[in-house]
Structure formats: C-alpha cells, structure tokens
C-alpha positions in Angstrom: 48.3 -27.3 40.3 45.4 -27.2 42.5 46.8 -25.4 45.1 48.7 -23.1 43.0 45.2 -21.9 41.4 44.1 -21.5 45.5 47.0 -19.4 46.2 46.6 -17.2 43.3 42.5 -17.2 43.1 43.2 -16.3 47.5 45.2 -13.2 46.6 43.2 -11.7 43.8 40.3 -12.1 46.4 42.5 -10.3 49.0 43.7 -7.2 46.8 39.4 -7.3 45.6 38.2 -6.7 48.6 40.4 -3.8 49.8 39.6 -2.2 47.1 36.1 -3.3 47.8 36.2 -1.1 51.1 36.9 1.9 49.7 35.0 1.9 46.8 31.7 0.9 49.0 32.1 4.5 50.4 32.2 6.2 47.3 29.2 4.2 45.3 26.5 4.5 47.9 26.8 8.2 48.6 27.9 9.3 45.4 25.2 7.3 43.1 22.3 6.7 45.6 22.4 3.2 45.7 21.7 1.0 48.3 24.0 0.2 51.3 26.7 -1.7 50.2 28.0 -3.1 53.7 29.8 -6.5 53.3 27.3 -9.4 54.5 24.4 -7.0 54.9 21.5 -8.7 52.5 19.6 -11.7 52.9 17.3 -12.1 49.7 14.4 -15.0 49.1 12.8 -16.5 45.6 9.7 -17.7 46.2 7.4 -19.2 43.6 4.1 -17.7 43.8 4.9 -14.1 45.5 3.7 -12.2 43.5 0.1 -13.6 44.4 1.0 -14.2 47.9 3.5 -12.9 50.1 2.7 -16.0 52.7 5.8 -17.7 50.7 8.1 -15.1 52.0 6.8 -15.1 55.6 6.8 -18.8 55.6 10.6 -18.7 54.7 11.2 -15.8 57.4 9.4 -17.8 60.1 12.2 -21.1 59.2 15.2 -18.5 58.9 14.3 -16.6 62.0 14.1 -13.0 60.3 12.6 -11.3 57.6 14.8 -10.9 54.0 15.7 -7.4 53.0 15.4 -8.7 49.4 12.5 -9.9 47.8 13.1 -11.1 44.1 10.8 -12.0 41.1 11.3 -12.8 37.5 9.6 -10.4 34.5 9.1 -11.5 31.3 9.5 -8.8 28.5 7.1 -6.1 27.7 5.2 -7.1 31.5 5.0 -4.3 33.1 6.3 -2.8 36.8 4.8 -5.1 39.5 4.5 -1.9 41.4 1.6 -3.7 44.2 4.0 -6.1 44.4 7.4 -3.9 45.2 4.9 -2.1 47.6 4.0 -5.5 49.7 8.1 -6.2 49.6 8.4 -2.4 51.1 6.0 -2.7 53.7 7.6 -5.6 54.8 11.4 -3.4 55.3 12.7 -5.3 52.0 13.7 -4.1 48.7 12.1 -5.3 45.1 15.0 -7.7 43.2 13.7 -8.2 39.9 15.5 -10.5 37.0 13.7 -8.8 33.8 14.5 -11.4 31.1 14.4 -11.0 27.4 12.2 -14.0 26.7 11.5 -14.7 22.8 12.5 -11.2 22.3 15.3 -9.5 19.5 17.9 -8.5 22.2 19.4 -6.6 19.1 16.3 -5.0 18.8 16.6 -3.7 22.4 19.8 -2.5 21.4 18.4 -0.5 18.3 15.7 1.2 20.2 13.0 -1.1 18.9 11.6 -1.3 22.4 12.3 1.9 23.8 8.4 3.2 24.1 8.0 0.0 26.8 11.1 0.7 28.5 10.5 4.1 29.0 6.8 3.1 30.5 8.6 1.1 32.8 11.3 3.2 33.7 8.8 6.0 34.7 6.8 3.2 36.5 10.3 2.6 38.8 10.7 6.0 39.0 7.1 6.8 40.4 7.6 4.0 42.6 10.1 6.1 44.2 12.0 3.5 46.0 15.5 1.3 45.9 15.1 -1.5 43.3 17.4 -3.7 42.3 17.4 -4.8 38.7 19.2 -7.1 36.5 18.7 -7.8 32.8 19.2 -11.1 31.0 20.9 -13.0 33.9 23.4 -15.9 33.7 24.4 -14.6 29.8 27.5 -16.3 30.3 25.7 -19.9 30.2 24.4 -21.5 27.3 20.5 -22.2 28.3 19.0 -19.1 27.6 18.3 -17.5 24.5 20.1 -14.2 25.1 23.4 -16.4 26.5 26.3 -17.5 25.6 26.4 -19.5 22.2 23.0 -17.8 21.4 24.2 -13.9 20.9 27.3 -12.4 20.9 28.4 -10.7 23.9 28.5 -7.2 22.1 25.2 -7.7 21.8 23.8 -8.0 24.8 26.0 -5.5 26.2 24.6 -2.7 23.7 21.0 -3.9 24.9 22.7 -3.2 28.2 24.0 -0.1 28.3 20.8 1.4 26.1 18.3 0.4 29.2 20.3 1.5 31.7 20.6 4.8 30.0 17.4 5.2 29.0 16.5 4.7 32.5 18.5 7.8 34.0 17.3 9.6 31.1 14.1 9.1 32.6 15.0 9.9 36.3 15.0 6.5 37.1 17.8 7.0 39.7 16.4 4.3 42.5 17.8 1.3 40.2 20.8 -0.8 41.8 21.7 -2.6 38.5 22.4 -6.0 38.8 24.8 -7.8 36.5 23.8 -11.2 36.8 26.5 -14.4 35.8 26.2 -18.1 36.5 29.2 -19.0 38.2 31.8 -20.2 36.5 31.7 -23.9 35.0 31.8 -26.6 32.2 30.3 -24.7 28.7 30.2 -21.0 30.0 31.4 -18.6 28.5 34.4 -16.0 29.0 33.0 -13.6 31.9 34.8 -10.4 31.0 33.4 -10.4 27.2 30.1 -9.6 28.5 30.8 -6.8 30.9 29.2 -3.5 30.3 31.4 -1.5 32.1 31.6 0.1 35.8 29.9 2.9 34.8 26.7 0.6 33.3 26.7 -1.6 37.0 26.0 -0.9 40.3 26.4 -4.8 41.5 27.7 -7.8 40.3 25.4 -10.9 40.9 26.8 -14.5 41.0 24.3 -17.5 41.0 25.2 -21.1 41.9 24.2 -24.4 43.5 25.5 -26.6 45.3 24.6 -30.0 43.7 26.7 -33.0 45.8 28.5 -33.3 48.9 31.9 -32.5 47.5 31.1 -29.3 46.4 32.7 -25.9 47.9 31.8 -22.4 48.3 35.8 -22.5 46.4 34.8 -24.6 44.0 31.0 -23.0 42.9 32.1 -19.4 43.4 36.1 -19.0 44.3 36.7 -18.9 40.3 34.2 -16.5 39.5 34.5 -14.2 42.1 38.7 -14.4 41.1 37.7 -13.3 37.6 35.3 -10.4 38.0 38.2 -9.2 40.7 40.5 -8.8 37.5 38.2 -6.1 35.4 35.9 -4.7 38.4 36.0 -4.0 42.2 32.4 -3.2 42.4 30.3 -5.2 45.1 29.2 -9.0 44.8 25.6 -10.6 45.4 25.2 -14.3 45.4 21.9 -13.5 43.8 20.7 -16.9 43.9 22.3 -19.9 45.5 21.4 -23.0 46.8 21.9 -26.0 48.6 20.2 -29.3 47.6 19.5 -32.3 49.5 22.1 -34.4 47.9 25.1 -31.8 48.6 23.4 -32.0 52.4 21.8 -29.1 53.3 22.6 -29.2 57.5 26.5 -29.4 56.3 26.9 -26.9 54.1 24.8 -24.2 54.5 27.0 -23.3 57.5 30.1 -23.3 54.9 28.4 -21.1 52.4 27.8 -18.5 54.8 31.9 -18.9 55.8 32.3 -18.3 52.5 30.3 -15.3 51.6 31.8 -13.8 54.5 35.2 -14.6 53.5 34.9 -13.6 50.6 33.5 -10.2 51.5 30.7 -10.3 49.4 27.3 -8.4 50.2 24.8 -11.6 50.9 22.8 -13.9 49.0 19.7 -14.6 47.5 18.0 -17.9 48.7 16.2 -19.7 45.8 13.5 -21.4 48.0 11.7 -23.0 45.2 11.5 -26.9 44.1 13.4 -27.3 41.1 12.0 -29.9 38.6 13.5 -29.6 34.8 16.7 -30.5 33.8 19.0 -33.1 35.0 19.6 -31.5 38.4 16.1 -32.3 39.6 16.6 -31.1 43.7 14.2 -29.4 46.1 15.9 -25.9 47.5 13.5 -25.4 50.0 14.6 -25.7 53.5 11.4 -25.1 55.5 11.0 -29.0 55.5 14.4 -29.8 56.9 14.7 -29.1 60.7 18.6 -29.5 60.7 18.9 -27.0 57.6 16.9 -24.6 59.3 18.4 -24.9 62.0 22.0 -24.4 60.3 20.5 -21.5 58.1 19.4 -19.4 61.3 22.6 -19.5 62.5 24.2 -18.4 59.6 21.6 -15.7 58.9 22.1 -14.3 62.4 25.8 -13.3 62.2 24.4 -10.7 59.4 23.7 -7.3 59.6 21.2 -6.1 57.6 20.8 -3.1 55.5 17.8 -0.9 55.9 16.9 -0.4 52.1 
C-alpha cells in the first residue's frame, strides 16, 4: 500500500511541477512578485533579529553565504518593522514576515473590525517600497494555534484572508508575495484544501516541517502535502520553515532534504535556527554548533542559485 501511495503521490508531483514551469513565467511578470526560480531562496529564523542582525550573519558565516530571506514573527496590531526590513535589504535579502492573529477575533478581521490598523500597515509596506513576503495565520491546518484547525472554521479564516489581502492592493500595496502558510501534513491536522483562499488570494504556498528522528524523510514530512496542494493549486512551494534536530541527525539528513527540495521542485527553504524548548519535541535547530551539519548544510546551500529580491 505503501508504495502504491509513492507511485501515485510521485506522479501528482510530476504533472505539479510542469505546470509549475509555466506558470512561474506568468506570476512573476505579470503580478510583480518575486522570482520564482525553482531552488532559488535560502531563508533564516533567528531569535533576536529584530535587535540584532549578528544572528543572521552568524548563520551566513556557518552556511557559507548570506540568506536572501530574512523572516520574523508579528503579533497583531504591531506595526511594520520597516528598520528592520531595511537592515534585511541592505544585506541583498528580502523581509519574510509570519503576521499572526494572536488573542485576536479572526471573524472580526473578516468584518472589517480591524481595517483602520491594516490599512496603516499596508501603507507602511507600501512606503517601504520593496519585495516582502507575507503570510497570515500560518500552520491553520494544525490544531495549536488559536486561529487553527479545531479552533475556527476554515471559512473563517479564509474571509479574514481574502479581506487583508484586498485591502492591501486597495492600498497600492503591490510589493507583497503572499504566503499561504500550512504545517505539513500529519496526525490531528486538518483537511488542507478547506482552507485555501484561492489562486487569485496567493502568490506562494508555504510548507513547514521538522524532521524529529532518524527515520524520518523529506517523503514522509513533506511528499504528502506537497501531493495535496498539487491537486487544487500549481502555484510555487516554500519550505518556509524546516528543520533538522539532533536526534533525526543533522550531518545525515540535511544532505537529503536538500535532494528533496530539489526534487521536488520547490523554491527553497526557510531555516529555523532557533533552540526549541516547549512542547514535547524539545530539540535545538541550530546548526552553528555542529561542524559535520555545517559542513553538510554548505554543501547543500551551494548547489542553489539565488534570487536577487
């Protein structure tokens, strides 16, 4: 049964990405998005950035090169970190920011309840003038977050969705790549397609996942999801925040989840170089202390190409 679901999961993932190469020509000249080359971003988490970029250069001196992504997490009603998107620019990197509706009505959202920040915001992007990747409520398919699965129905948060995203062109807001952000597929998540917003709402589709232990697969973590989003959308894919911990052993697989990504055609990934320690998967991503992971990581990171943003 197994390698029936292979064989089927392998050929969605075939017919995906040809229809990823055409529409990759179309969406970044016809929308003004970023460059949407296959394996062309390398993105970095770092706890602390926004006070210091030193994480970020710390992470580019163990990986060999400097991320064209730089991502932070917002709270609701913060505003635009707009010194901080300008340290990320001088640097040749684009501004990836998860904006998350913490203790916050998402219906509200929806109804327009919150539209006087948004618009602040959205001019605040706009001013900024530069690409900037953004996602709203990410990993809504899961069950830990408030705006998630189990916590809101999907039709819901797609509402709150699609009213941001147009009040942001209605503002002229056009330097936005809009991230749709989903945990990859598991255990107690929720059906992916029921929380889509539709093509014309997304510019990207995000994937997060870890690899826990050893036995673990870039098949196993991501073949599923990436299979599933194939069947409603052909728009590009980010691994917008992965991982490898110390007990899947970080030397051995980093080197297959770069394989992977480039099998799989998707556009790069977003390290999460940050120690994790809630819940019961309690694992330090960094890799900066792990000569052999380093090592394995600059090799994968050097057989990308990346995008000027």
């Amino acid at each position: 049964m197994r390698s029936r679901l292979a064989v089927l999961v392998a050929i969605v993932i075939a017919a995906g990405a040809v229809l990823f190469a055409v529409s990759r020509l179309v969406s970044s000249s016809s929308t003004g998005a970023l460059p949407t080359d296959q394996a062309s971003y390398l993105g970095v988490y770092e706890s602390g950035a926004l006070q210091s970029y030193q994480p970020v250069t710390d992470f580019s001196d163990a990986v060999g090169m400097p991320p064209n992504l730089v991502g932070y997490y917002s709270g609701w009603e913060e505003p635009f970190q707009v010194s901080f998107a300008e340290k990320v620019l001088s640097h040749g990197a684009a501004t990836l920011l998860q904006w998350d509706p913490t203790r916050t009505s998402v219906s509200e959202i929806a109804d327009g309840g919150f539209d006087s920040y948004l618009r602040s915001f959205a001019r605040s992007v706009r001013d900024f003038g530069h690409p900037v990747v953004i996602g709203f409520g990410h990993e809504m398919n899961a069950y830990w977050y408030s705006w998630g699965y189990k916590h809101l129905p999907p039709s819901t948060f797609v509402a709150a969705w699609r009213h941001i995203v147009t009040l942001f062109r209605d503002q002229g807001a056009t330097n936005v790549t809009w991230l749709w952000t989903l945990q990859a597929d598991e255990s107690g998540t929720g059906t992916i397609a029921s929380w889509w917003p539709g093509a014309q709402y997304v510019t990207w589709v995000g994937i997060d996942g870890y690899y826990y232990h050893s036995s673990e697969t870039f098949f196993s973590i991501f073949g599923q999801t990436i299979a599933q989003v194939r069947m409603f959308t052909d728009l590009p894919i980010l691994l917008s925040e992965v991982g490898v911990g110390p007990d899947a052993g970080q030397a051995r697989k980093i080197p297959e989840l770069f394989a992977g990504m480039q099998q799989y055609g998707t556009l790069g990934l977003v390290w999460f170089d940050i120690a994790q320690h809630q819940g019961i998967y309690h694992q330090d991503w960094h890799i900066e202390d792990n000569p052999a992971a380093e090592t394995a990581f600059r090799r994968g990171a050097s057989a990308l190409t990346l995008a000027r943003p």
